[in-house]
C-alpha positions in Angstrom: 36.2 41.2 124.6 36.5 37.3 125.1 40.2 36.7 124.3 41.6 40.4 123.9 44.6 41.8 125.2 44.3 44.9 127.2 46.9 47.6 125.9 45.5 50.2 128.6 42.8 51.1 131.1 41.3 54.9 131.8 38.9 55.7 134.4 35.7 57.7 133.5 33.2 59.3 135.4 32.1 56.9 137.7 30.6 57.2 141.5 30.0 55.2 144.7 28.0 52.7 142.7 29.9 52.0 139.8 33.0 51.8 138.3 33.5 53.1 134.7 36.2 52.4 132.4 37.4 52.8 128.7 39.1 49.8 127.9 42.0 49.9 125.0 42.3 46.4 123.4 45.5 45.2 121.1 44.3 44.2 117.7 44.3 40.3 116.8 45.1 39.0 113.9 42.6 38.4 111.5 39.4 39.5 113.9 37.1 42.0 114.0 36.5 44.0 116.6 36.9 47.1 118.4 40.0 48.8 119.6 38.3 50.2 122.6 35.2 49.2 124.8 33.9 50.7 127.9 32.9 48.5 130.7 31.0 49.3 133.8 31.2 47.7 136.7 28.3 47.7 139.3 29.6 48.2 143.1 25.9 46.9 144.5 23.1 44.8 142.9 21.0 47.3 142.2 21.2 48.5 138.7 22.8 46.2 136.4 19.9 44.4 135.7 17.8 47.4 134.6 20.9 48.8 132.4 22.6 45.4 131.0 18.5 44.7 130.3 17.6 48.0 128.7 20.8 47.6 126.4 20.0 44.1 125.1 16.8 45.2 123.4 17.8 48.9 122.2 17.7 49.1 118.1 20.4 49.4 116.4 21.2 53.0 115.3 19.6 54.1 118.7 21.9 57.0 120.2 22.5 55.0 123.0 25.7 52.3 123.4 25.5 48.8 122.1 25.7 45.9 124.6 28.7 43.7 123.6 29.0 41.1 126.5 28.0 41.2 130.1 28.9 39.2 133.2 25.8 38.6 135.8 27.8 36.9 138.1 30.6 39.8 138.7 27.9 42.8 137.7 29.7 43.5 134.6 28.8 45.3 131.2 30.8 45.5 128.1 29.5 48.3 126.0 30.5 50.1 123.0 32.9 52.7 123.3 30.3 56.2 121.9 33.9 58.7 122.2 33.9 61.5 124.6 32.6 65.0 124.6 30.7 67.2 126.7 27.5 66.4 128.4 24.3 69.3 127.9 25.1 69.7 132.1 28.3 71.4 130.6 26.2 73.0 128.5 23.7 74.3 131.1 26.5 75.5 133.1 28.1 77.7 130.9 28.0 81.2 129.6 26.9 80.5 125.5 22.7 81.3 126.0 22.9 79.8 122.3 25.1 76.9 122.9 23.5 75.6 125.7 19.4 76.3 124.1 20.5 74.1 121.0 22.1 71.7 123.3 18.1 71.4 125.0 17.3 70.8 121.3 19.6 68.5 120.8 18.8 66.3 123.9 15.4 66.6 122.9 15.4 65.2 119.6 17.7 62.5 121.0 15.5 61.7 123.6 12.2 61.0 121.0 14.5 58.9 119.1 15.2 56.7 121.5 11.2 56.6 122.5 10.3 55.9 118.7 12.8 53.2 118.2 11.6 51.6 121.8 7.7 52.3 121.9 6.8 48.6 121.7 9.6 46.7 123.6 7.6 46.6 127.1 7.5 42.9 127.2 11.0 42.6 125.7 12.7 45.0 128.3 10.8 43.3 131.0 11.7 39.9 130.4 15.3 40.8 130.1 15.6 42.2 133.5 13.8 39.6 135.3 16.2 37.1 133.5 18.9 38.6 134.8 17.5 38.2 138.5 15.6 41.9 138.3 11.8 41.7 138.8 8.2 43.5 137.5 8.6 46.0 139.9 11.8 47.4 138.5 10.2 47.9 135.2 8.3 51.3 136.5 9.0 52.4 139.8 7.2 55.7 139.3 4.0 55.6 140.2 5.0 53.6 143.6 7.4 56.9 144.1 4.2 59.0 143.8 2.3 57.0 146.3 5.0 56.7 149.0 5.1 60.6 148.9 2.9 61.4 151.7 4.1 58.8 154.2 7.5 61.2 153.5 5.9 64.0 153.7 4.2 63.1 156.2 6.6 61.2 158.2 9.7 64.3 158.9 7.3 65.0 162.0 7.8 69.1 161.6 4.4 69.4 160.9 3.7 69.1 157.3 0.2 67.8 157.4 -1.6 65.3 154.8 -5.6 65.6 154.2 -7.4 62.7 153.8 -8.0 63.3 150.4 -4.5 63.1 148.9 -4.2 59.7 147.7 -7.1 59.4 146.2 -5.8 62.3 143.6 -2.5 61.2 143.7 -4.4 58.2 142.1 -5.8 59.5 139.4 -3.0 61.2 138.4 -1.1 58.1 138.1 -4.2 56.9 135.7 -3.6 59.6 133.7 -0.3 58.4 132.6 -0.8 54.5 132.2 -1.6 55.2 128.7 0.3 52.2 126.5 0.1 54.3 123.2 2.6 56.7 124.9 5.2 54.1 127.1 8.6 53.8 125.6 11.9 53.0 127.1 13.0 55.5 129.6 16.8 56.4 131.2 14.8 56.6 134.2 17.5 59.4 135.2 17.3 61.6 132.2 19.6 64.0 134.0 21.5 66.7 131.8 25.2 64.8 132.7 23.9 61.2 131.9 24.6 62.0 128.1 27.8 62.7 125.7 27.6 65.3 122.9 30.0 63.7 120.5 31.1 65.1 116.9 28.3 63.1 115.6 25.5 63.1 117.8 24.7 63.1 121.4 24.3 59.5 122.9 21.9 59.1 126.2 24.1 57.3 128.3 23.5 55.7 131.9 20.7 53.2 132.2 20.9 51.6 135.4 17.4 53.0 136.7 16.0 52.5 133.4 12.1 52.2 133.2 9.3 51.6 130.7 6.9 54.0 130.7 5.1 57.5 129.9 7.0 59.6 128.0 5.7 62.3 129.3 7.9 61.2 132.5 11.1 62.5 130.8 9.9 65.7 128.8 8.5 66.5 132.8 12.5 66.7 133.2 12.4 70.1 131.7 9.6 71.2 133.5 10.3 70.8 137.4 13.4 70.7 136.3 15.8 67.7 136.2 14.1 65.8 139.4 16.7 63.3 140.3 20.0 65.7 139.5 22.5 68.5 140.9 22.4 70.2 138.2 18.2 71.2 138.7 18.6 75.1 138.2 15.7 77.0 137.3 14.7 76.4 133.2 13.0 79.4 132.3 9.2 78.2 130.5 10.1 79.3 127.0 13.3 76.9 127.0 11.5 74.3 128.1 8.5 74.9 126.1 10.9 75.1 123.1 13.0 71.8 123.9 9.4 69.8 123.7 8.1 70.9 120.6 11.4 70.1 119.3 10.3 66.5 121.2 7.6 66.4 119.5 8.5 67.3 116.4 11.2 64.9 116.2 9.0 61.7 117.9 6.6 62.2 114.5 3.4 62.1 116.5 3.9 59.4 118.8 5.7 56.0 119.7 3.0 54.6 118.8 0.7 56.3 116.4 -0.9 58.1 119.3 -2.8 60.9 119.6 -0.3 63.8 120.1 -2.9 66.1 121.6 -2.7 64.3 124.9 0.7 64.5 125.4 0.8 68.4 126.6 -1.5 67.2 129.2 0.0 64.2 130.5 3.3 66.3 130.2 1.4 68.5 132.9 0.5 65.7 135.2 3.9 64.0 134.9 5.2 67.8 135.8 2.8 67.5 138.8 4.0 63.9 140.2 7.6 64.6 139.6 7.5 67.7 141.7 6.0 66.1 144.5 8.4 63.0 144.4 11.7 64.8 144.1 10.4 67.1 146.8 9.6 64.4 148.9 13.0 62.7 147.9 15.2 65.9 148.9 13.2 66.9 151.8 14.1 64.8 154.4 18.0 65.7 154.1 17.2 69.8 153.3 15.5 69.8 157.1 19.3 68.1 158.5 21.2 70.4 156.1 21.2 73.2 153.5 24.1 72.5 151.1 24.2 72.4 147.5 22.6 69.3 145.7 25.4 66.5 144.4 28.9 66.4 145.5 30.6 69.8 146.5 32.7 70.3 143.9 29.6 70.7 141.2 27.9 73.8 140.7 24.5 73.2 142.0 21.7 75.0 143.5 20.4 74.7 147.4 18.8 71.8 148.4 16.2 73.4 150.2 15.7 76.5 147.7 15.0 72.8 145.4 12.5 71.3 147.3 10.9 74.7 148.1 10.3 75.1 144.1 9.4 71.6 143.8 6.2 72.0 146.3 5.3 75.7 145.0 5.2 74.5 141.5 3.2 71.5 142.7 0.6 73.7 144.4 0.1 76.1 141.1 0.3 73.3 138.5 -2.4 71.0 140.7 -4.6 74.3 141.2 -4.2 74.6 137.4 -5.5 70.8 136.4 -8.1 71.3 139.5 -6.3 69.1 141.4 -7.5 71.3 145.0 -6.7 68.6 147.5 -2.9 68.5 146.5 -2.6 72.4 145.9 -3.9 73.3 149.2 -1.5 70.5 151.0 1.6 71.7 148.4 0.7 75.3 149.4 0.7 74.7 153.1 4.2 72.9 153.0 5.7 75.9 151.3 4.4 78.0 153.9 5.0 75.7 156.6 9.0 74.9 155.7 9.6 79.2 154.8 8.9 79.6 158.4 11.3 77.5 159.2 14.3 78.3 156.1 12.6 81.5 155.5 12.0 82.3 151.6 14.3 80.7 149.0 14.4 81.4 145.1 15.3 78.7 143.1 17.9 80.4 140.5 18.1 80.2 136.9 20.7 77.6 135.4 23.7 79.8 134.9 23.5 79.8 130.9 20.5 81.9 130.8 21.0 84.3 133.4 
């Protein structure tokens, strides 16, 4: 903080975008304040617009950190220190079945606090990242993910062929989920490492691609699962199931006053899209390579054993919501890339084996 003495610095968990610190400060005289911060330091522009941004207008009491001060200039937030504790990744990669399926509650609950306590900040969120040099198009990038999946698909050249037809589903799936009532403030990366399970709650940390829209974006996390992380090991249903009526329990209908019925089926779409994106994200480097998703020392499953249960839940999810174009094209990439891998199961996430 603005005049504070530094008493000592520790590293946290940081990568090759960001640098992430717990900051101890020396008490001063007759101030308020805390003895410890955590400030993150953004390596590239992208990102601390959407995270210093989503910060400013979170609620108080919201399990997330509290913005204290930022720096634009130098890509700098200063955010309250939430303690330190396991993350439900930890969870998910350990041996306690119960531990780790009251962890799923936990981080759903969490999650449809946040969205209750965010439903009507659109505008808010919005204007705070394009004041800090961000623009619209950082406020939802999802539905621009789902259209630019099949010039990926379509552009590896091995053959993968798109019909005609394709983006004109892709479409209306995509209408399905610009539904106001049900847009809240979203991590944008709701992976099962970017939160801390402290003594006295869990706290959703990590809000650099941090987006405003469909809930039903982030329950889809426990669905395909965890699109954008390394730690994306088969969920069995029931888990998942579980974790989102706990959601729903805990959200008290809606963000919004919404009708809850339509949230199991735009859960379903948002299911649909996210399969076909993080395919499409992961497919390009599973044809060069077949390691293990994330960085080698993480237990994680095989990239292309990911994006091979990515397209076949595509196809059988599409075929269920009768959407035939994109289950026969799904279907055919399956069956196209097991010729060349041969046939891959994705396994279970180690807890529940």
């Amino acid at each position: 903080m603005p005049g504070s003495e530094i008493r000592a610095v520790d590293r946290l968990q940081s990568s090759e975008r960001t640098v992430v610190e717990r900051v101890h400060l020396a008490p001063r005289l007759g101030a308020d304040g805390p003895e410890q911060v955590v400030t993150k330091r953004f390596l590239h522009a992208a990102g601390f617009e959407s995270e210093a941004g989503a910060l400013s207008v979170m609620p108080t009491g919201v399990p997330a950190p509290q913005l204290l001060a930022e720096d634009p200039g130098e890509r700098v937030i200063v955010m309250t220190d939430i303690g330190s504790g396991p993350s439900l990744a930890d969870a998910l990669l350990g041996d306690c079945p119960e531990t780790a399926e009251a962890a799923l509650h936990t981080w759903a609950e969490t999650m449809a606090g946040v969205h209750r306590a965010t439903a009507g900040l659109r505008r808010c969120f919005s204007a705070a990242v394009v004041d800090r040099g961000g623009s619209e198009a950082q406020v939802d990038p999802t539905n621009r993910w789902l259209a630019a999946t099949p010039n990926v698909v379509e552009g590896t050249n091995v053959g993968l062929a798109v019909p005609a037809g394709l983006p004109d589903e892709l479409i209306s799936m995509t209408a399905v989920l610009d539904d106001p009532a049900w847009e809240a403030l979203s991590q944008g990366d709701a992976c099962p490492d970017n939160n801390v399970m402290t003594p006295a709650a869990l706290f959703l940390i990590d809000f650099e691609e941090a987006a405003f829209r469909h809930v039903a974006w982030d329950l889809a996390y426990l669905r395909v699962p965890w699109p954008s992380c390394w730690c994306a090991w088969n969920l069995p249903a029931a888990l998942a199931e579980a974790a989102t009526a706990h959601y729903v329990h805990a959200v008290n209908a809606s963000p919004a006053d919404a009708d809850p019925s339509a949230l199991e089926g735009a859960i379903e779409v948002a299911t649909l899209a996210f399969a076909l994106i993080a395919a499409a994200w992961f497919l390009p480097s599973a044809l060069q390579r077949d390691d293990t998703l994330g960085t080698p020392e993480r237990r994680a499953p095989s990239r292309r054993a990911a994006v091979l249960h990515r397209f076949t839940l595509a196809a059988d999810t599409a075929t269920k919501l009768g959407y035939q174009t994109t289950a026969a094209a799904a279907r055919s990439w399956v069956q196209t890339l097991q010729q060349r891998w041969g046939t891959r199961t994705l396994p279970t996430t180690p807890a529940f084996r």
